[in-house]
C-alpha positions as CSV (number, residue, x, y, z in Angstrom):
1,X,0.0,0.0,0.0
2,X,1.2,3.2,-1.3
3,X,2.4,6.2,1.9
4,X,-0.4,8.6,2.8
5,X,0.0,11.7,1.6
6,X,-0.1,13.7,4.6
7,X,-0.4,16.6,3.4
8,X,-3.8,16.0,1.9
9,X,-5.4,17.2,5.2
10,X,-3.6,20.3,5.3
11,X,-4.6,20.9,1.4
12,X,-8.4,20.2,2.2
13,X,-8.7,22.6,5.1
14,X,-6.8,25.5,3.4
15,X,-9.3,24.8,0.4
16,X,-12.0,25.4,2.4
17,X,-11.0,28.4,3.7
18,X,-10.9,29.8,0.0
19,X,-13.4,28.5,-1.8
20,X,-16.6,30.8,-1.7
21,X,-19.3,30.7,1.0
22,X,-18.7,29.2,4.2
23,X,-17.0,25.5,4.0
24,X,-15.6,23.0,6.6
25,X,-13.4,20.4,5.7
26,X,-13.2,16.6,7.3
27,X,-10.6,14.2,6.5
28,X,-11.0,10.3,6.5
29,X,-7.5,7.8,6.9
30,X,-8.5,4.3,5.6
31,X,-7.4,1.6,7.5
32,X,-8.5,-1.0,4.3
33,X,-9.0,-0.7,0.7
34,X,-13.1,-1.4,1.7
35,X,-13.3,1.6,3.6
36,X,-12.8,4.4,0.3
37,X,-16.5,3.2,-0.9
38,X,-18.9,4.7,1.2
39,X,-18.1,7.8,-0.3
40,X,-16.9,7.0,-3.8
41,X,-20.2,5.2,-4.2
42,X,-21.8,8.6,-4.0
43,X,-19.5,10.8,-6.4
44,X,-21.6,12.9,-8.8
45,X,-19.2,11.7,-11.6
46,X,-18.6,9.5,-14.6
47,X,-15.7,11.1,-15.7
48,X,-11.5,10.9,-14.2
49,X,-12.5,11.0,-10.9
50,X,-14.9,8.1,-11.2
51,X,-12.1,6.5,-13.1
52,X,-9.5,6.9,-10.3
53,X,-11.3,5.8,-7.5
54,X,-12.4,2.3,-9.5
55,X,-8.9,2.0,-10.5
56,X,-7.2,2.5,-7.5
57,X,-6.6,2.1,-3.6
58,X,-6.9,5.6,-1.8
59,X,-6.0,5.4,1.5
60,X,-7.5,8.8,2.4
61,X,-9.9,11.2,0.9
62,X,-11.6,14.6,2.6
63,X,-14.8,16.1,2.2
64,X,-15.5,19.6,2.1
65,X,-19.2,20.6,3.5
66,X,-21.1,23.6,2.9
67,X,-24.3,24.9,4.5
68,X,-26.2,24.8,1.6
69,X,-26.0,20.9,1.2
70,X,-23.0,20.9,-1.2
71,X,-20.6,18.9,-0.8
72,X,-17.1,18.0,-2.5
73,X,-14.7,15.3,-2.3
74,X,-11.3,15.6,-2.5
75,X,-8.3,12.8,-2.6
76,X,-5.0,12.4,-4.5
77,X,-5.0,11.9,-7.7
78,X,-2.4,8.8,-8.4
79,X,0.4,9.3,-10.8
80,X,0.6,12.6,-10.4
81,X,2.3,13.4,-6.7
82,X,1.5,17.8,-7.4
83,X,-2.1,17.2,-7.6
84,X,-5.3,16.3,-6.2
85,X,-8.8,15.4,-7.6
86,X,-12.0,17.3,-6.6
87,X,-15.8,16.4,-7.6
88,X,-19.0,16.9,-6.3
89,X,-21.2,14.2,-4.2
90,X,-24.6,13.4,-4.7
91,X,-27.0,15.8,-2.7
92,X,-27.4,14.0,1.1
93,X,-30.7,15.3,2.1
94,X,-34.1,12.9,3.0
95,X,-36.3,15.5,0.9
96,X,-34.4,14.1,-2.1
97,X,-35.3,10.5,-3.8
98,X,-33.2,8.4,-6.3
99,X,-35.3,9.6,-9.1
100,X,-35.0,13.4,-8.4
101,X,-31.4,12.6,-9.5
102,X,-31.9,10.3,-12.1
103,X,-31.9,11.9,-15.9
104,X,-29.6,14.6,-14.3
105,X,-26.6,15.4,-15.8
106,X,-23.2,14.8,-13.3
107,X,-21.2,17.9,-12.9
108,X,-18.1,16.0,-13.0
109,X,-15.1,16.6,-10.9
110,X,-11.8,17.8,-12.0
111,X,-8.0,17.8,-11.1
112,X,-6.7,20.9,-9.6
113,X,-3.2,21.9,-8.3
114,X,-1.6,21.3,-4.9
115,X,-1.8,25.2,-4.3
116,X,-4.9,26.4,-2.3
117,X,-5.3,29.1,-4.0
118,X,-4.9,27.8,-7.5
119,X,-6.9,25.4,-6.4
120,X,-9.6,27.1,-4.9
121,X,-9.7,29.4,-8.2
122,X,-10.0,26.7,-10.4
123,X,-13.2,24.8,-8.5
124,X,-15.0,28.4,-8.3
125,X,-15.0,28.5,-12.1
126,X,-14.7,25.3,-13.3
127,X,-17.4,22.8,-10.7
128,X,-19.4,25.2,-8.7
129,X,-21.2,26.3,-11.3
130,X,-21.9,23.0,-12.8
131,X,-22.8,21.9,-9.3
132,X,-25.1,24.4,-8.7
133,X,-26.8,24.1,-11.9
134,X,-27.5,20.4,-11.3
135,X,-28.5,21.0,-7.7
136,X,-31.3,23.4,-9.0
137,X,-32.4,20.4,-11.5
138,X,-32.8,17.8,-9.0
139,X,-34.8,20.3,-6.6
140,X,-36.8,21.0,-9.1
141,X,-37.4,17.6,-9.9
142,X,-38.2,17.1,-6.2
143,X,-41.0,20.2,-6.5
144,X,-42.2,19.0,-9.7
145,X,-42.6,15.2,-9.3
146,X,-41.8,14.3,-5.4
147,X,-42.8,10.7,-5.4
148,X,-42.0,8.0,-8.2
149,X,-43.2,7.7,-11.4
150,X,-44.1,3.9,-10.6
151,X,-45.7,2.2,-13.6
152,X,-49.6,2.0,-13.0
153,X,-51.2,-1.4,-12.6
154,X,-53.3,-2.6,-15.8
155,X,-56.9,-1.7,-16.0
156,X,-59.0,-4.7,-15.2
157,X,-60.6,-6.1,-18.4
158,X,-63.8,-8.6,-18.7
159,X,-62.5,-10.6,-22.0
160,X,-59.2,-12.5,-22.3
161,X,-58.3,-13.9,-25.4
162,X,-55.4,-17.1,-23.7
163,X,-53.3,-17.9,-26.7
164,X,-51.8,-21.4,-26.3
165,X,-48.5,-23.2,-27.0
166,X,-49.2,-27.0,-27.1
167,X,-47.0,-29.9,-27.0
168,X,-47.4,-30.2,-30.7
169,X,-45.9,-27.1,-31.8
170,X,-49.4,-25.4,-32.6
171,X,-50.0,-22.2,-31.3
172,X,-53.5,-20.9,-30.7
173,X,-57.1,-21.0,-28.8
174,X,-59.9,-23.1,-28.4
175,X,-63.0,-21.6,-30.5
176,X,-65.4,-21.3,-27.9
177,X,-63.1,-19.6,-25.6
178,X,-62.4,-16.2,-28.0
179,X,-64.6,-14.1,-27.6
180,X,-66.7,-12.8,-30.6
181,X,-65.2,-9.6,-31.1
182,X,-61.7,-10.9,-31.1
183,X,-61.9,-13.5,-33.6
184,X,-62.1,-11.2,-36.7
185,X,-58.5,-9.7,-35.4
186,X,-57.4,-13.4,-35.2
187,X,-58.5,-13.8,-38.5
188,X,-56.8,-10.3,-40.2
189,X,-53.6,-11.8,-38.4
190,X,-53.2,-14.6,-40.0
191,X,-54.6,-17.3,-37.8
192,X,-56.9,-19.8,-38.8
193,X,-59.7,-21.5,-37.9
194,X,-59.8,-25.9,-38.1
195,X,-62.9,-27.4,-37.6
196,X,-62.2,-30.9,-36.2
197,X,-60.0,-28.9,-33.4
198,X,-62.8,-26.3,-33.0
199,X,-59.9,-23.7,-32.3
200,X,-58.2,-21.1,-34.2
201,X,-54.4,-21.7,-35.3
202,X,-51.0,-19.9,-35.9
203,X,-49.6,-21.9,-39.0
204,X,-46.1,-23.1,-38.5
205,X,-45.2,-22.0,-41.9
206,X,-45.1,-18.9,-40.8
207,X,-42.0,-19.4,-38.6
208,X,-41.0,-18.5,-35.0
209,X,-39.9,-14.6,-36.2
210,X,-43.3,-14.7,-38.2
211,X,-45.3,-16.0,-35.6
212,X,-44.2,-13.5,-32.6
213,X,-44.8,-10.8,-34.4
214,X,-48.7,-11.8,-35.4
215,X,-48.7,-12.3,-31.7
216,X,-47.4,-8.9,-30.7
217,X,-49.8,-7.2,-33.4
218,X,-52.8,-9.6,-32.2
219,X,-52.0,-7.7,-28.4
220,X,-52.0,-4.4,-29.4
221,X,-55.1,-4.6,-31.4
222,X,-57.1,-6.6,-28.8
223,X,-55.8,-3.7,-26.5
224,X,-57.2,-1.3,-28.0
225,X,-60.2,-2.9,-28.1
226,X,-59.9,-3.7,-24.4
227,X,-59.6,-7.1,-24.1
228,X,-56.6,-8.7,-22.3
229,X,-54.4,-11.5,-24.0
230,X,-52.7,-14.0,-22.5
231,X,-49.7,-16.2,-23.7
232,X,-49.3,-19.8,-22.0
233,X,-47.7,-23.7,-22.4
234,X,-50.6,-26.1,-22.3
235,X,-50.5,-28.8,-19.2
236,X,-49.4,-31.9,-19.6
237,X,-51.5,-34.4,-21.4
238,X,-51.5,-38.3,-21.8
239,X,-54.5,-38.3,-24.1
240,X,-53.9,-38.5,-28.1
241,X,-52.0,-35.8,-29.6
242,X,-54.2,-34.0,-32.3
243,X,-53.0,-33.2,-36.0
244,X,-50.9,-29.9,-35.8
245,X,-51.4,-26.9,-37.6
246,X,-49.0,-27.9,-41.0
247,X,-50.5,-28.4,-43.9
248,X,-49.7,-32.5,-44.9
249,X,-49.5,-33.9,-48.0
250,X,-52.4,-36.4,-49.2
251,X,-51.6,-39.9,-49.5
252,X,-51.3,-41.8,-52.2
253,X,-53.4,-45.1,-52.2
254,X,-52.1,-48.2,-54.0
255,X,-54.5,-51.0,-54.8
């Protein structure tokens, strides 16, 4: 394991001494590679910063606070002994959900010098206002939509159309379990109707591609018309297996 830079503690308080506003600074000393990804699991960044802590054990990092809720975290950046890495962290506050953040674009961190007050010059007019500005998007997400958009539950329909997969290969519905105004869409999708099964087919000549999309058109335009559709194997059977759906060829009799 690499030294700790001590001076890193040093760097962070005198960095928050500069940087505009009001900012307090509190250093972490990791006693195991583990202990870096509490925080690093909240950077507000897919850019170097997120690169360097995947890539590599940090055995100390600081975070600068602010009143305001910002906050920034700050460690060394390997490879490069005159330098540090700053970037922002996710906003910590209860009033703020996963999804308030979701959509919104990181501010990124960046790499700054080992002089506060290069340093401090640098974050004022390179991240804060890219922090800010994605702040303001997430609370306004928060005042706009404050609880998830969860996916409403299906409306409840009377008719079901239960399309069928049998043991055969055939794919379809008994007749006198379609209801009437959903056999004509059947019908315009290409399945057909054989008597001695008294049910409505999928031929196999169509194909498997062929075959799911009938099915996907057969569910939108049952939809519409607000009955549900169902897709399902058929049990188990011991008794006879019927014809399938393929056309056969006649037979030739000899005398």
């Amino acid at each position: 394991m690499p030294p700790i830079r001590t001076e890193l503690n040093a760097f962070a308080a005198d960095l928050a001494l500069r940087l505009p506003g009001t900012w307090s600074s509190e250093y972490h000393h990791h006693a195991a590679y583990k202990d870096q990804f509490p925080l690093t699991e909240q950077l507000w960044d897919v850019g170097h910063v997120d690169w360097v802590v995947s890539q590599f054990v940090l055995t100390h990092d600081a975070v600068l606070h602010s009143p305001g809720g910002k906050r920034l975290y700050v460690t060394d950046r390997p490879l490069h002994p005159h330098q540090f890495v700053v970037a922002p962290l996710e906003p910590d506050d209860a009033r703020f959900k996963p999804h308030h953040v979701d959509g919104v674009e990181e501010p990124n961190g960046i790499a700054v010098p080992n002089d506060p007050v290069r340093a401090s010059a640098r974050i004022a007019r390179r991240l804060l206002p890219r922090y800010e500005h994605a702040l303001e998007a997430v609370r306004r997400n928060a005042a706009e939509q404050p609880e998830p958009p969860h996916r409403p539950a299906p409306p409840q329909v009377t008719q079901v159309v239960t399309l069928t997969w049998y043991d055969d290969g055939a794919l379809g519905a008994p007749y006198g379990s379609v209801p009437e105004q959903a056999r004509m869409t059947l019908y315009a999708h290409g399945f057909q109707y054989h008597p001695h099964q008294a049910a409505f087919l999928l031929p196999a000549a169509y194909g498997e591609h062929g075959r799911a999309l009938r099915i996907q058109a057969v569910a939108r335009r049952l939809a519409e018309q607000g009955i549900g559709v169902n897709l399902r194997h058929a049990a188990p059977t011991t008794t006879t297996v019927l014809p399938s759906s393929r056309p056969t060829a006649a037979r030739s009799h000899h005398r």
